[in-house]
Wavefront OBJ file of the C-alpha trace (Angstrom):
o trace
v -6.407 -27.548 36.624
v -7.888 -28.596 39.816
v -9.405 -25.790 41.901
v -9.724 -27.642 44.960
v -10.198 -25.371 48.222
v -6.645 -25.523 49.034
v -5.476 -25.048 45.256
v -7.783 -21.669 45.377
v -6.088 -20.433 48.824
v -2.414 -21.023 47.670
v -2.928 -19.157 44.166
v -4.548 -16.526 46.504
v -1.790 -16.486 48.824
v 0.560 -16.454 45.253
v -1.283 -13.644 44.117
v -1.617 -11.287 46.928
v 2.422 -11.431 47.186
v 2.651 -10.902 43.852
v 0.548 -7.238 43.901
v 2.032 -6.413 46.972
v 5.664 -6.804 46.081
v 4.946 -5.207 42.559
v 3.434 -2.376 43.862
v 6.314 -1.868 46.530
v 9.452 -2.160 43.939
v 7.175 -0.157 41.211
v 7.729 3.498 41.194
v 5.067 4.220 38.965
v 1.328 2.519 38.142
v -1.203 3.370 35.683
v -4.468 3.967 36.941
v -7.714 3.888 35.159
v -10.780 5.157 37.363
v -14.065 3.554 36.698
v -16.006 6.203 33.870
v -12.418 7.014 32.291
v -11.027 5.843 28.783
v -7.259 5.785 30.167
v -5.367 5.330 32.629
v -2.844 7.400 34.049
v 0.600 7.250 35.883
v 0.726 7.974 39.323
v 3.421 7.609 41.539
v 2.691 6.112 45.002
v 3.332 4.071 47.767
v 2.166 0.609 49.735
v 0.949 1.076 53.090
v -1.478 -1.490 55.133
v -2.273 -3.400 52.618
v -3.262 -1.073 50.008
v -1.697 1.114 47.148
v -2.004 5.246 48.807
v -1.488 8.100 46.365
v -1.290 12.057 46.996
v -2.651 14.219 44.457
v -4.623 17.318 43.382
v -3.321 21.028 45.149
v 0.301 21.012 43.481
v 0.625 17.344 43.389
v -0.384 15.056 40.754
v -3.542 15.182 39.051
v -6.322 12.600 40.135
v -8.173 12.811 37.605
v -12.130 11.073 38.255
v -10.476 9.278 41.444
v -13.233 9.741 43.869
v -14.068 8.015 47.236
v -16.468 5.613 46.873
v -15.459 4.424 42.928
v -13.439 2.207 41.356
v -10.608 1.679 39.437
v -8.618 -0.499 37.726
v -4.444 -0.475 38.712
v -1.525 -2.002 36.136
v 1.569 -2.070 37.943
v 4.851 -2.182 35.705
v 7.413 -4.955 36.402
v 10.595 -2.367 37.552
v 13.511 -3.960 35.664
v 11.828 -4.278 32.239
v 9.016 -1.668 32.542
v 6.274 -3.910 31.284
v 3.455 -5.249 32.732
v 3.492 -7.162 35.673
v 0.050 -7.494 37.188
v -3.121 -5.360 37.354
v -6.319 -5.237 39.599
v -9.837 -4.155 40.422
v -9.557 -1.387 43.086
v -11.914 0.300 45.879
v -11.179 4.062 46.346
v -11.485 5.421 49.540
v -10.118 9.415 50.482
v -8.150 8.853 54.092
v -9.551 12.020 56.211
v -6.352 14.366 56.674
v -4.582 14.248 59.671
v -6.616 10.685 60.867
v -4.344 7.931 62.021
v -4.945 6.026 58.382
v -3.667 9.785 56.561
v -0.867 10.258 58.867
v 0.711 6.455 58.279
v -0.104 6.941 54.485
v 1.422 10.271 54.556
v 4.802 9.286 55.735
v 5.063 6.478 53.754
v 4.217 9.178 50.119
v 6.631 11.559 51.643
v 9.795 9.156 51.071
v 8.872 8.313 47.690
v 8.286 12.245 46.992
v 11.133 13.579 44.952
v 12.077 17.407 44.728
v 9.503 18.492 46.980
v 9.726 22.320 47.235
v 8.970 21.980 51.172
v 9.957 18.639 52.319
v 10.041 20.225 55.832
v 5.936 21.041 55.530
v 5.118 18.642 52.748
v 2.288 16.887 55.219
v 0.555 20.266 56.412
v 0.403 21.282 52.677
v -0.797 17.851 51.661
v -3.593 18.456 54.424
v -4.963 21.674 53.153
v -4.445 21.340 49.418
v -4.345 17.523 48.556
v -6.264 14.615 48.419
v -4.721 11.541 50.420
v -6.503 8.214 48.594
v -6.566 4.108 49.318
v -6.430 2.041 46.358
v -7.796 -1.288 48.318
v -7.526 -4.435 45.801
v -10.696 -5.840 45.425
v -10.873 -9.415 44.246
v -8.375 -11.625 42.229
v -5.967 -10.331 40.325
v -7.205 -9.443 36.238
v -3.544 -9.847 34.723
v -0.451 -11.800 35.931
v 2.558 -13.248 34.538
v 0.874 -16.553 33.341
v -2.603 -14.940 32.498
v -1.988 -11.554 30.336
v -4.619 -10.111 27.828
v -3.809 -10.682 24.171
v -3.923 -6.863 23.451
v -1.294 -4.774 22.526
v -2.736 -1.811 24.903
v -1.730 0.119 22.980
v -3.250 4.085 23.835
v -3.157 7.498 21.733
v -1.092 9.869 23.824
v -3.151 11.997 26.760
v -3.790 15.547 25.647
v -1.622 17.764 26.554
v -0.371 21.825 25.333
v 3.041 21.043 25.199
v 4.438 20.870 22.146
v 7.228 19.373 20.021
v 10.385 21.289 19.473
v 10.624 23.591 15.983
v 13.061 22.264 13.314
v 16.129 23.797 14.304
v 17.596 26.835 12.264
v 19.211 26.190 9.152
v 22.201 28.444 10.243
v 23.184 26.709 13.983
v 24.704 23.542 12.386
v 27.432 25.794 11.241
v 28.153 27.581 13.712
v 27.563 24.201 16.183
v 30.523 22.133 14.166
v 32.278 25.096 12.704
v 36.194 24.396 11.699
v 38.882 25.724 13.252
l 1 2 3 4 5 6 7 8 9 10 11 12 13 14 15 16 17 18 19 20 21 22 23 24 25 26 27 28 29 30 31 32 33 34 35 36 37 38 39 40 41 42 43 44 45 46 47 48 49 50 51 52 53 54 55 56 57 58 59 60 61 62 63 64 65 66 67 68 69 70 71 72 73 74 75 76 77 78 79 80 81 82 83 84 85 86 87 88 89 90 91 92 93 94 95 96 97 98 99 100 101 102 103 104 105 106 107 108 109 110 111 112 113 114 115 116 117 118 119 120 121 122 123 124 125 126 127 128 129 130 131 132 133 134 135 136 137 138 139 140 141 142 143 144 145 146 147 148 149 150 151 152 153 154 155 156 157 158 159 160 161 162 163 164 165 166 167 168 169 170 171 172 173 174 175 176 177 178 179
């Protein structure tokens, strides 16, 4: 394939509307921050050019998301679920309240669901959360013509919840009991 100049700005072009529409339609993106073994979901938003997440306080976990790292984003194609595209990320922590937090902040509220205090979700977010910027940093590492042979395949995160006990041996009587 030629790479001539104008080749290289086109797929550029190509690929910076791909990871900006996929990370607007997408709900939900994994997240692996540099030092980690997995990434993680985190719902989010797009604002000026970057992918902005709320977490820590009573919000999601950001787990080794730090200002000054980075981290590696897969965002899921929306109908199917699947991967769409994934990048190398800069983290940056928006200061609360600054005009960069308070844009970021009203784009997260919107995609917030059942917030317990929609009405004060921002003044919360200011004095228990962390506000970051997920800039993309270079070319795109996966797209729809260029996808790692992998399965991905992960073991589940840790976690203490735990599976339901067999149900008792009586209750399927008494669930489709004749009449």
């Amino acid at each position: 394939m030629d790479r001539t100049p104008a080749a290289a700005t086109s797929d550029d072009f190509l690929d910076q509307a791909l990871l900006e529409e996929a990370a607007k339609k997408s709900g939900l993106l994994w997240v692996r921050a540099e030092g980690q073994e997995q990434a993680r979901p985190l719902w989010h938003a797009w604002h000026d050019g970057a992918v902005v997440v709320v977490g820590d306080g009573g919000e999601q976990p950001l787990h080794g998301l730090v200002a000054g790292s980075d981290a590696v984003v897969t965002v899921r194609s929306k109908d199917k679920g699947g991967r769409l595209t994934g990048w190398n990320a800069r983290v940056s922590e928006l200061a609360p309240n600054g005009e960069a937090w308070l844009g970021a902040v009203e784009e997260l509220k919107g995609k917030r669901l059942n917030a317990p205090d929609t009405d004060t979700i921002g003044d919360r977010w200011a004095r228990e959360c962390r506000v970051l910027r997920l800039e993309p940093a270079g070319a795109l590492t996966e797209r729809p013509d260029a996808m790692p042979d992998g399965s991905h395949a992960a073991r589940p995160m840790d976690t203490p919840a735990t599976t339901r006990r067999p149900i008792p041996a009586g209750l399927p009587k008494l669930l489709f009991k004749r009449r």
